[in-house]
DRENVO-297997 format. One record per residue (C-alpha): residue in three letters; x, y, z. Coordinates in Angstrom, 3 decimals, decimal comma, padded with zeros to 6 digits. Last residue first. Example, Ala and Ser with C-alpha at 12.3 -4.5 7.8 and 13.67 -1.06 7.14 Angstrom:
BEGIN
lokol;X;Y;Z
SER;013,670;-001,060;007,140
ALA;012,300;-004,500;007,800
This chain:
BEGIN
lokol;X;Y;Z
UNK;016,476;276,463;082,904
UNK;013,545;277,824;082,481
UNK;011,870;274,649;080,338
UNK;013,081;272,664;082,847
UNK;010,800;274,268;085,634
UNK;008,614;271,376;085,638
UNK;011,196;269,054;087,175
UNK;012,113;271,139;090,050
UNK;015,319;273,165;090,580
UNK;017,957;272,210;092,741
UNK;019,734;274,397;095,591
UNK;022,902;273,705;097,237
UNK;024,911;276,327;094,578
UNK;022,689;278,438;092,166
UNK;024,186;278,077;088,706
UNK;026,474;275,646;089,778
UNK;029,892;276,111;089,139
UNK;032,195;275,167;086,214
UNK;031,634;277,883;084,033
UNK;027,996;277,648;084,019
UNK;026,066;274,294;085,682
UNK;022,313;274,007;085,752
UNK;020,268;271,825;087,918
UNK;017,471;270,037;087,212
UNK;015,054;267,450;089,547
UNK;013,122;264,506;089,585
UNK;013,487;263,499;085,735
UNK;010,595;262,813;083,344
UNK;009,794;266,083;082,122
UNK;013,094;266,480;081,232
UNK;012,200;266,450;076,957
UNK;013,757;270,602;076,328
UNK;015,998;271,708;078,667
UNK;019,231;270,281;075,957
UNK;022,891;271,230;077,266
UNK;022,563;267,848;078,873
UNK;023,866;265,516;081,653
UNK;021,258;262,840;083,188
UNK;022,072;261,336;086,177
UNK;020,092;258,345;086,935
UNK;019,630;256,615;090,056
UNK;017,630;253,614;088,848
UNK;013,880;252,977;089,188
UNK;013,204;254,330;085,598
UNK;016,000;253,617;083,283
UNK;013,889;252,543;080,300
UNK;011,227;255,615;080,243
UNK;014,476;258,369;080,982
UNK;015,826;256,975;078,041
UNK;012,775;257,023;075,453
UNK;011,540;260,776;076,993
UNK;015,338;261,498;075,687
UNK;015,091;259,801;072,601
UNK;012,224;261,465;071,128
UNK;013,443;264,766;072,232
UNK;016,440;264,019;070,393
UNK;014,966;262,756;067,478
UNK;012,608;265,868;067,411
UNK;015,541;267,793;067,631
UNK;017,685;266,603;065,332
UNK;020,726;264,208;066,440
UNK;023,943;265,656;067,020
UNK;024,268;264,848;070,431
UNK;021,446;263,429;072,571
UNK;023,101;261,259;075,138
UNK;025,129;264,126;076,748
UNK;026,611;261,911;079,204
UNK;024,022;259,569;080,820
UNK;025,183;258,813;084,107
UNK;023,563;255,312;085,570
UNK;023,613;253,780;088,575
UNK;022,189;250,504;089,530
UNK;023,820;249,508;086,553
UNK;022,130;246,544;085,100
UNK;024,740;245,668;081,943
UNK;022,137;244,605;080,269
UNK;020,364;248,726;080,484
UNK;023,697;249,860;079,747
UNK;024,691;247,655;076,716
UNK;021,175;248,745;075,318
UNK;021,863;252,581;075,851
UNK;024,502;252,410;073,941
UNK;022,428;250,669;070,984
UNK;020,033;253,665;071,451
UNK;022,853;255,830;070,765
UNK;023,812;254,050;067,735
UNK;020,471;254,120;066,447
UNK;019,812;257,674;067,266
UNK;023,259;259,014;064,824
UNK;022,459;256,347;062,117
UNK;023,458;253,082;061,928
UNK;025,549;250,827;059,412
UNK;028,878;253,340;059,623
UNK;028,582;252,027;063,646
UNK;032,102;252,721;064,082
UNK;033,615;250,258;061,585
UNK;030,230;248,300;060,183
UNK;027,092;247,074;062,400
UNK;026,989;243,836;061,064
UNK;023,886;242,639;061,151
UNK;023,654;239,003;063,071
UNK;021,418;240,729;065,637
UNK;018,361;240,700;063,062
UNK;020,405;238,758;059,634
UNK;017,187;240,333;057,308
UNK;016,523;243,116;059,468
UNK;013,243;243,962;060,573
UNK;013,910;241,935;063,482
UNK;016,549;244,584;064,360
UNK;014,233;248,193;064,047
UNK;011,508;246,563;066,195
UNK;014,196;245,680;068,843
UNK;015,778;249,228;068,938
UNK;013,579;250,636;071,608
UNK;016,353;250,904;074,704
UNK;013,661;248,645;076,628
UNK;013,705;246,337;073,417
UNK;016,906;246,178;072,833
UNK;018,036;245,143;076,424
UNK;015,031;242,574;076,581
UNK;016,988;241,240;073,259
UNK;019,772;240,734;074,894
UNK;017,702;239,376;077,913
UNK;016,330;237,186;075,668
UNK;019,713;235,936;073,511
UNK;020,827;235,050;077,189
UNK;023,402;237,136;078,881
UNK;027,062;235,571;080,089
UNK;029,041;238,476;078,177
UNK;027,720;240,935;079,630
UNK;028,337;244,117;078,513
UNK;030,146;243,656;075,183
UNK;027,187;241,669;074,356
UNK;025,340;244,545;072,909
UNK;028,013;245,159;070,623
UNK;027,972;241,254;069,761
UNK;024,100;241,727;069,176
UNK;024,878;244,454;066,687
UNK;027,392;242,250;064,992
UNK;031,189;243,076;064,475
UNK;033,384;246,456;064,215
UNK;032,847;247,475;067,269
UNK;030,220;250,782;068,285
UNK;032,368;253,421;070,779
UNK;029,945;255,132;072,784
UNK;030,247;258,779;071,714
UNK;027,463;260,812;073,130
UNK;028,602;258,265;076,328
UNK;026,273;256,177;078,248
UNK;028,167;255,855;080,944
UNK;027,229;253,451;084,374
UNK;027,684;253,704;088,037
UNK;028,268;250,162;090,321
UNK;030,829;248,416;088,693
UNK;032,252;250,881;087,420
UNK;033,204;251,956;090,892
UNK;034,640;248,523;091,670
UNK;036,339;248,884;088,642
UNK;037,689;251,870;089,833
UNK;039,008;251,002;093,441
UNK;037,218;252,616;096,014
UNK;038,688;254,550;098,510
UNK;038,722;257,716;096,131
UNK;034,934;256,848;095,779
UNK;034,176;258,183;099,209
UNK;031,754;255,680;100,747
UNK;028,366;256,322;101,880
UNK;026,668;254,741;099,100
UNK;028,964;256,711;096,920
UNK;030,698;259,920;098,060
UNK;032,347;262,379;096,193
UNK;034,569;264,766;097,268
UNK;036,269;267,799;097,569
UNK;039,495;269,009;095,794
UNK;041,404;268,614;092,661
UNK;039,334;265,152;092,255
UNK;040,720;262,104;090,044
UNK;039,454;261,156;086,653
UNK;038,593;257,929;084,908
UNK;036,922;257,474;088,201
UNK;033,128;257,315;086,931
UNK;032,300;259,967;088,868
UNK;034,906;262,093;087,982
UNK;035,157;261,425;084,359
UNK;030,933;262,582;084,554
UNK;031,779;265,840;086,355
UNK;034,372;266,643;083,385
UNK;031,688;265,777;081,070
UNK;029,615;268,820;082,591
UNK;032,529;271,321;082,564
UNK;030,494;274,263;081,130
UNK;031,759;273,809;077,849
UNK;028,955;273,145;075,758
UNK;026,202;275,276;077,852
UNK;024,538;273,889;081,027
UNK;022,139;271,086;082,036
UNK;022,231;268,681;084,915
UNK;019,317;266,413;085,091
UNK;018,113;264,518;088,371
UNK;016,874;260,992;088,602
UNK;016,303;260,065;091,895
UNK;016,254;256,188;092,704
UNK;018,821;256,810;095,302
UNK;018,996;259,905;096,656
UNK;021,178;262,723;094,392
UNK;023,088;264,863;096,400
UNK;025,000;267,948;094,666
UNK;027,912;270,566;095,678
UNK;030,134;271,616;092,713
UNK;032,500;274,298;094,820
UNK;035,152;274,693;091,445
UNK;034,588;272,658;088,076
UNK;037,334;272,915;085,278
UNK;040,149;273,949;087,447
UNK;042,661;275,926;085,940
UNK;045,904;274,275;084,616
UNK;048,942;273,591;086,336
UNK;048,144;269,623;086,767
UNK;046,190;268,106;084,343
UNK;041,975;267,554;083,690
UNK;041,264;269,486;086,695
UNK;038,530;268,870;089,079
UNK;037,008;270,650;092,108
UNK;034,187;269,211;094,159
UNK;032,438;271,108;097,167
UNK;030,776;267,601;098,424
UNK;029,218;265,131;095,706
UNK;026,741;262,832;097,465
UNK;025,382;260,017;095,352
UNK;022,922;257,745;097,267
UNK;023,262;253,954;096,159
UNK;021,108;252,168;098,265
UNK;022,959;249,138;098,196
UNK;026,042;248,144;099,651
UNK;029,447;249,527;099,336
UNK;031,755;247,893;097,490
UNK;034,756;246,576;099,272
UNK;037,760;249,394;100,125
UNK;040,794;250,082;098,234
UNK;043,807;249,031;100,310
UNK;046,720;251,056;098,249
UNK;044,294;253,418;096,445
UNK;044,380;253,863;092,850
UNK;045,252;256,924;091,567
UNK;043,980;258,554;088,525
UNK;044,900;260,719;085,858
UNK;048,294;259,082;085,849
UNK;051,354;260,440;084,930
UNK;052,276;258,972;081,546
UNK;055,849;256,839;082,440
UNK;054,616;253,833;080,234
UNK;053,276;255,693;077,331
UNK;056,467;258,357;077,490
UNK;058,147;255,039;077,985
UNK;057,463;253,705;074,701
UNK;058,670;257,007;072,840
UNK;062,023;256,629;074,754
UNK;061,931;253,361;074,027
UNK;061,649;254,213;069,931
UNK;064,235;256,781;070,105
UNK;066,764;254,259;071,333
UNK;065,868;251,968;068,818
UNK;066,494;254,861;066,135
UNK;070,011;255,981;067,918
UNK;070,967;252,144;068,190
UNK;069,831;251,443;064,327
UNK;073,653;252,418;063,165
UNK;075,105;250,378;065,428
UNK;073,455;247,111;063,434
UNK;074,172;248,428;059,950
UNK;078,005;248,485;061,164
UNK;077,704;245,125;062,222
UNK;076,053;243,294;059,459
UNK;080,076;242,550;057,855
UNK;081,352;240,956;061,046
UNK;080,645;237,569;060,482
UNK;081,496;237,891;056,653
UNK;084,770;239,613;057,855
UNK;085,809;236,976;059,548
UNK;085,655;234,756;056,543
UNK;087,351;237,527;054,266
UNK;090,101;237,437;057,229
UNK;090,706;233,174;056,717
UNK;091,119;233,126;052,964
UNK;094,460;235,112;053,054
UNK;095,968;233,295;056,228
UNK;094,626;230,002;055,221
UNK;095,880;230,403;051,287
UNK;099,046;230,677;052,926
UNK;099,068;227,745;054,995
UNK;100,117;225,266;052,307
UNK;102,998;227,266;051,820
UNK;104,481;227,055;054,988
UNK;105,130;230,016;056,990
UNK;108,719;231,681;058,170
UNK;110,648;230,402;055,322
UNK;111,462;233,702;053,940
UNK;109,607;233,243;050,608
UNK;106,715;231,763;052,624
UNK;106,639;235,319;054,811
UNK;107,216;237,418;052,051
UNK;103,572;235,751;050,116
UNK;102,146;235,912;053,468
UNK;102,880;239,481;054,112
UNK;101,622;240,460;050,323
UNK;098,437;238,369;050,859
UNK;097,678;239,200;054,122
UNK;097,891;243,039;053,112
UNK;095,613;242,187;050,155
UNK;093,715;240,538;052,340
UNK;092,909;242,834;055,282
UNK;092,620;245,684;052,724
UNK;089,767;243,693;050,607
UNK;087,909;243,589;054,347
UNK;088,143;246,990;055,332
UNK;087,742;248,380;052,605
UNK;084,512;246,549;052,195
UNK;083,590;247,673;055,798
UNK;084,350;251,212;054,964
UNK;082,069;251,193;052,114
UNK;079,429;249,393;054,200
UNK;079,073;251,841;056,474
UNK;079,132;254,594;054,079
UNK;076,120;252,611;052,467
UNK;074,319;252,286;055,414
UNK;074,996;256,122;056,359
UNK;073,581;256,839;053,335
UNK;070,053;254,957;053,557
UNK;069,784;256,782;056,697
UNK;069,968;260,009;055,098
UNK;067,232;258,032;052,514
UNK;065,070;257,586;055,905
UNK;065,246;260,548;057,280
UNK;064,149;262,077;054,081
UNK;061,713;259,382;053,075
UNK;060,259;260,114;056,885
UNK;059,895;263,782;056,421
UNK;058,516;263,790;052,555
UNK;055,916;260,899;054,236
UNK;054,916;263,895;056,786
UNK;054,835;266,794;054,154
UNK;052,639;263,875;051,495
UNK;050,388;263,736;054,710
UNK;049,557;267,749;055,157
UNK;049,267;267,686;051,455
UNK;046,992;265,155;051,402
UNK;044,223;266,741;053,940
UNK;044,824;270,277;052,180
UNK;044,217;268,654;048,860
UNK;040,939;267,092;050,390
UNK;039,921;270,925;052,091
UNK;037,153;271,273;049,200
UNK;034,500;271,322;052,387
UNK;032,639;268,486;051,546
UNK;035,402;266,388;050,705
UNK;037,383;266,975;053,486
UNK;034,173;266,450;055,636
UNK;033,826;263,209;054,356
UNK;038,426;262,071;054,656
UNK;037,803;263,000;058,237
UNK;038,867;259,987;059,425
UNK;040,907;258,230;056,538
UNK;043,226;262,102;056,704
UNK;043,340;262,070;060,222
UNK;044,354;258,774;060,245
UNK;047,331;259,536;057,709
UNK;048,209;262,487;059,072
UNK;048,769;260,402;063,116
UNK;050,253;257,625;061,106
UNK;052,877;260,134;059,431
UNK;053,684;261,867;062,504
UNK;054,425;259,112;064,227
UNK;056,856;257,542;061,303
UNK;058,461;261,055;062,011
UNK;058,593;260,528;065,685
UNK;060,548;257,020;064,663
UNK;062,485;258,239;061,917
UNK;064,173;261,145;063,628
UNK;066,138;259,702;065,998
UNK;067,712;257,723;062,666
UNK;068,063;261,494;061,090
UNK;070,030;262,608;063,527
UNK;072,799;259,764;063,598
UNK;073,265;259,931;059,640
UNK;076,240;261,222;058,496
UNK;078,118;260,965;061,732
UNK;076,673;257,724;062,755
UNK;077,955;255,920;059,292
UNK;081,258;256,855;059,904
UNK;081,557;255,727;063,732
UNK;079,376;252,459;062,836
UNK;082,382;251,804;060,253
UNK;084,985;252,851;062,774
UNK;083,464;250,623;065,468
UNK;082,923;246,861;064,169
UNK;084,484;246,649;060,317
UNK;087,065;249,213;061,792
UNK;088,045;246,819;064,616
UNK;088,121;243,877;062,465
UNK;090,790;245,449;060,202
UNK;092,895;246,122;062,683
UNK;092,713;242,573;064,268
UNK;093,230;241,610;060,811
UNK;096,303;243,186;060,016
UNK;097,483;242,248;063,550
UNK;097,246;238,856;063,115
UNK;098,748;238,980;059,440
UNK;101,945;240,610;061,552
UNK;101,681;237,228;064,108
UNK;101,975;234,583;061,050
UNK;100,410;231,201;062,245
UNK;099,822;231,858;065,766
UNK;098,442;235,408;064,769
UNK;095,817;234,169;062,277
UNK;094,642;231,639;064,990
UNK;094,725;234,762;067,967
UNK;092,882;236,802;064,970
UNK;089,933;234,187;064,675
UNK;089,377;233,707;068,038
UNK;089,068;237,265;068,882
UNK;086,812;237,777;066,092
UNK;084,569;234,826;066,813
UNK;083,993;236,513;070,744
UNK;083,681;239,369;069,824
UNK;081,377;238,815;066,560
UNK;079,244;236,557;068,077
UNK;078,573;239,295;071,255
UNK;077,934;241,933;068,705
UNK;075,550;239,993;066,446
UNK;073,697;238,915;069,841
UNK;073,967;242,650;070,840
UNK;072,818;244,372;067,699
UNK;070,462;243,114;065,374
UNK;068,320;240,592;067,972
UNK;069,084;242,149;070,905
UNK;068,466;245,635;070,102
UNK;066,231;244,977;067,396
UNK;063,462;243,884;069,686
UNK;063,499;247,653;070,993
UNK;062,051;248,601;067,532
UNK;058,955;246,111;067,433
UNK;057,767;248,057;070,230
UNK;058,302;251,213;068,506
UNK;056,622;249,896;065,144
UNK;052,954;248,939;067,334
UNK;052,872;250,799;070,414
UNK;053,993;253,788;069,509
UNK;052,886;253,434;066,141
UNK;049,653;253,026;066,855
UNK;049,703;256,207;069,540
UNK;050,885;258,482;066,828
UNK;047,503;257,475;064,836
UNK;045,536;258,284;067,699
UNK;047,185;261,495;068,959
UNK;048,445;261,222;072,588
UNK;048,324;263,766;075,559
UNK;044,532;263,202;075,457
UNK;045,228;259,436;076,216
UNK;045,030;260,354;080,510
UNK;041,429;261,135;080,643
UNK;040,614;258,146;078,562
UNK;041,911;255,882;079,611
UNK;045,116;256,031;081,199
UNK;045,353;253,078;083,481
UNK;043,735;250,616;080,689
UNK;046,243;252,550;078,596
UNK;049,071;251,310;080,598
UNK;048,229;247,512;081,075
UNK;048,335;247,919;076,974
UNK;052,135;249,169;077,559
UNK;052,703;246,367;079,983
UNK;051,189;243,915;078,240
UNK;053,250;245,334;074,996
UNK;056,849;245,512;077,077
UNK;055,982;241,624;078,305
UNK;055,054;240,595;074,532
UNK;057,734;242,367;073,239
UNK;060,144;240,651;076,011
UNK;059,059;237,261;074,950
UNK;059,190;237,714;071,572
UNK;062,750;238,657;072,132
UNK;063,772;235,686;074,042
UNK;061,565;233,672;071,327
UNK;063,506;234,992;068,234
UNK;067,096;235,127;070,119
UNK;066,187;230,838;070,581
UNK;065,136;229,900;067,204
UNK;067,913;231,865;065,285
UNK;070,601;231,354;067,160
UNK;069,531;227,472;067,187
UNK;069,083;227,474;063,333
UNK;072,746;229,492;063,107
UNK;073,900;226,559;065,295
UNK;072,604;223,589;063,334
UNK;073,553;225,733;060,037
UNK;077,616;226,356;060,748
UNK;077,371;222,714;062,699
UNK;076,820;221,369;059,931
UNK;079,540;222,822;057,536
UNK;082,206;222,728;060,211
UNK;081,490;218,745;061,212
UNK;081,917;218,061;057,112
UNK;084,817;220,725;056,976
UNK;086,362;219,158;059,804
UNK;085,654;215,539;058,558
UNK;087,507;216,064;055,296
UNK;090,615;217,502;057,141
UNK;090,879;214,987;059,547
UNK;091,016;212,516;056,507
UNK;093,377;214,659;054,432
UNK;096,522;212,636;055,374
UNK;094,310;209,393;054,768
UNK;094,459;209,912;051,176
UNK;098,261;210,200;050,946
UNK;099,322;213,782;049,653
UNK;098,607;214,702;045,753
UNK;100,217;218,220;046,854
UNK;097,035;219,906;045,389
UNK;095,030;218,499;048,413
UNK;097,330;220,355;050,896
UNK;096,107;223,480;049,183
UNK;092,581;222,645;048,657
UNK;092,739;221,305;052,290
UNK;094,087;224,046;053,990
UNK;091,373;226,507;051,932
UNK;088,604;223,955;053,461
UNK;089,667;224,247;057,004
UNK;089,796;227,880;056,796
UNK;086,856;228,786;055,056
UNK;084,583;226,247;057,258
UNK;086,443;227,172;060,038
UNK;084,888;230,654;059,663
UNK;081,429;229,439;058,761
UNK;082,098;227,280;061,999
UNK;082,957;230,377;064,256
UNK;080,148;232,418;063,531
UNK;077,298;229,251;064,128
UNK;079,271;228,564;067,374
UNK;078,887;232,422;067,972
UNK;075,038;232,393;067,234
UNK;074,646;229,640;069,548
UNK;076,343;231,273;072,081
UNK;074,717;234,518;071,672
UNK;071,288;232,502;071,280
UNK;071,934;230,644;074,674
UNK;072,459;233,969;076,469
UNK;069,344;235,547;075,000
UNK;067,891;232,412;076,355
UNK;068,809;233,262;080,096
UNK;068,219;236,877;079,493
UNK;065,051;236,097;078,526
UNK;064,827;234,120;081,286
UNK;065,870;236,764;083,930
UNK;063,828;239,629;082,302
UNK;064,706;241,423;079,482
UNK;065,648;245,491;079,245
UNK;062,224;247,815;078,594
UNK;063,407;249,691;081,730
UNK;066,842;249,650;080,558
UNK;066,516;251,400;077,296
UNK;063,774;253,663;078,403
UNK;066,258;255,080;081,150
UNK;069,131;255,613;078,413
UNK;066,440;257,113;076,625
UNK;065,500;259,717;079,698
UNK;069,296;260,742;080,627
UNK;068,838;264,209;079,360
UNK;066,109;264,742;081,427
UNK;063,728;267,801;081,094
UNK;063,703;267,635;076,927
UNK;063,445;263,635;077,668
UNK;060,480;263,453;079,630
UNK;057,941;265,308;078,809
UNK;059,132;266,709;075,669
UNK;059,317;262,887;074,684
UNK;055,675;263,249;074,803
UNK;055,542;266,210;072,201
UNK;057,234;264,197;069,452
UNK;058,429;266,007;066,937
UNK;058,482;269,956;068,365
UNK;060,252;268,346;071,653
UNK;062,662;266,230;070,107
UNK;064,129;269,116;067,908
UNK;064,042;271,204;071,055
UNK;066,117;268,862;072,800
UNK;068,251;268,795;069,970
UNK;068,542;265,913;067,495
């Protein structure tokens, strides 16, 4: 796949790999083991070359003594014989159980190291950073493209390293007892292990890069499609919706049946392989007894012995073919791991500063990513602590941006903003979290109870002050009614509640969580008016005494807050000066 290719499939390799070449070779190593998965990886290969070389003494040992047996030799001439298959035969499974029990848990251990890491990642990221990523794309990523690099020591270099090493012992024992059947299989060996891989990669190299963006692409329709799967409906779009998904699952089958191809080319070559090794061992072995040079009993060794080898080295080619798709898949990890970051932590971050919490924001410029106009330009604003002040402007404006900034998920272009007397740069985020608040317009609502979602922000509250929390937010009434109260489940994204019920159930976790600070990010959306009116009097009633920050494209229900100010195109509609509380209804 070009770089191009790459780039229209999987716009966050475009980051990295359309600029740099060498980018999956990178992703390979930096999702590479650590020392003691290295250590066990070791252990496996050796176990899992034992296991190789029994199942091929097995064969060999056990066509000598077929032979020697039809002879009618002396019992106890067969002995060693007996006890070499016997010790062949268990060690075969003992050591294949060992391969088997030690590659598993080296490579579990590395997926679970690559998957803290890539979850570490998008703790980092979140949520200013994720926008690069779709949803559904992101899954996959982290789910199917994890589980991707596994296979590179698990279906490729333990069954490599076996292989080698059983290979090489195999031939020199073939070549000891008839040196042109040595070479036979030697050759034949080689094009079970690279010729076969060779073929296979020619047909279908492309379209195993291609499987893992296009398995992306799939989630990220299929998502969409569960998602907005109402509004599909009521707009007569559904066949729109499915097309777009049947496109990405025509992609992947195609990839995937090109694939399909190259596995059977593979394995056409490697059957060749493997019935030419003994047919030629069979017609130089034959010659060779006629001529004296090997015994007969040996000859059903030398033609038995390469279809043994052969077994080992038969899930080879299927193995190399799956490097282009693993490599794929790290690159696709590392685009998650190598994300810039929206924000930067600070070496030494400072302690929390102590109470009052005045909020001084000083000629601030953001920018979501670098190279792109800045979203806010010369914001200048001081809230005193206690104060609750309203900023209001048109959908747009940059007010959310403002809110990422102050809660950290977002860095300054320029200026700053200063916390308690403390610019928050110097702060770490949590401890910035800490101390300001979000209620989001879209608070995420779990899957579980609604007094598990009110939980969520302290985990150590009582059942009271949970319910304190409801009551304040002025949900309580509406829970008691309820047959289970806060043992409701609130369904996948609050399907259970409506619009204001899920917002007021935001507000709840806030109002337990006992932010000093608070920054209440358009709270109001896509309610009805009077709901919204309702439930902005409502908010600014429970968070009274706090320093609240109210954002809004709403003027209507801010009779409550200290002061307004209006924000258009990223500056302040009249920098350094707020407007009062009664003239919201101006603004």
């Amino acid at each position: 796949m070009t770089a191009r290719d790459r780039a229209v499939w999987d716009p966050a390799w475009a980051d990295t790999a359309v600029r740099d070449p060498a980018a999956p070779d990178r992703a390979i190593r930096e999702t590479r083991p650590d020392h003691g998965a290295i250590w066990r990886l070791t252990l496996a290969a050796a176990a899992g070359t034992a296991a190789s070389l029994g199942a091929i003494g097995l064969t060999a040992t056990s066509a000598w003594l077929i032979s020697r047996a039809a002879l009618h030799p002396p019992v106890l001439t067969l002995m060693f014989a007996v006890v070499a298959v016997q010790v062949c035969g268990l060690g075969r499974s003992v050591f294949r159980y060992a391969e088997r029990l030690t590659g598993h848990d080296a490579a579990l251990r590395v997926l679970a190291s690559i998957r803290v890491r890539a979850y570490t990642r998008l703790e980092r990221l979140a949520p200013a950073g994720l926008a690069a990523f779709r949803s559904g794309d992101l899954v996959g990523r982290l789910v199917s493209d994890i589980d991707s690099i596994a296979d590179r020591w698990l279906r490729v270099l333990l069954p490599y390293a076996a292989a080698a090493v059983a290979g090489a012992a195999t031939t020199g024992f073939v070549a000891l007892l008839l040196p042109s059947a040595g070479l036979v299989l030697a050759a034949s060996l080689v094009a079970a292990a690279a010729v076969a891989p060779w073929a296979a990669g020619a047909v279908a190299r492309k379209a195993e890069r291609r499987i893992a963006p296009h398995r992306g692409e799939l989630n990220a329709a299929s998502l969409d499609l569960l998602r907005g799967c109402a509004e599909l409906v009521a707009f007569g779009a559904v066949d729109e919706g499915l097309e777009r998904v049947c496109d990405a699952d025509r992609a992947l089958r195609k990839a995937e049946g090109r694939s399909a191809a190259g596995r059977g080319i593979a394995a056409s070559v490697t059957a060749l392989a493997a019935g030419g090794s003994v047919w030629a061992c069979v017609v130089l072995g034959v010659s060779a007894v006629r001529s004296g040079v090997l015994p007969g009993v040996t000859l059903a060794v030398v033609v038995l012995t390469p279809l043994a080898a052969h077994e080992v080295f038969g899930g080879l080619a299927p193995a190399a073919q799956q490097l282009p798709r693993i490599r794929a898949s790290a690159s696709r990890v590392r685009a998650v791991l190598r994300h810039p970051d929206p924000v930067h932590e600070p070496s030494l971050p400072l302690p929390a500063p102590a109470p009052p919490y005045d909020l001084r924001i000083e000629n601030l410029s953001a920018r979501w990513s670098a190279g792109v106009p800045d979203v806010l330009s010369g914001i200048g604003l001081t809230v005193p602590a206690g104060r609750r002040v309203a900023v209001v402007g048109p959908s747009g404006a940059g007010k959310t941006t403002l809110a990422m900034v102050l809660l950290r998920f977002l860095d300054p272009a320029g200026g700053r903003v200063i916390l308690g007397g403390t610019d928050i740069t110097e702060l770490s985020g949590d401890t910035v979290r800490g101390i300001i608040g979000l209620c989001a317009q879209d608070a995420h609502v779990f899957d579980t109870t609604v007094g598990e979602n009110v939980l969520l922000a302290r985990r150590d509250a009582s059942m009271a002050q949970v319910r304190d929390a409801l009551l304040r937010a002025g949900l309580l009434d509406w829970v008691d009614s309820l047959p289970l109260g806060l043992d409701t489940p609130a369904g996948e994204h609050g399907a259970r509640l409506s619009g204001g019920q899920r917002q007021r159930l935001a507000l709840a976790r806030v109002l337990l969580a006992g932010f000093p600070v608070l920054v209440l990010d358009e709270p109001t959306e896509h309610l009805d008016e009077q709901t919204a009116d309702t439930l902005t009097r409502d908010l600014l009633a429970a968070t009274d005494g706090r320093t609240v920050l109210l954002i809004t494209h709403r003027t209507a229900g801010l009779e409550l807050v200290d002061e307004i100010v209006r924000i258009e195109a990223g500056r302040l509609a009249r920098p350094g000066r707020l407007r009062q509380a009664g003239a919201a209804t101006q603004a």
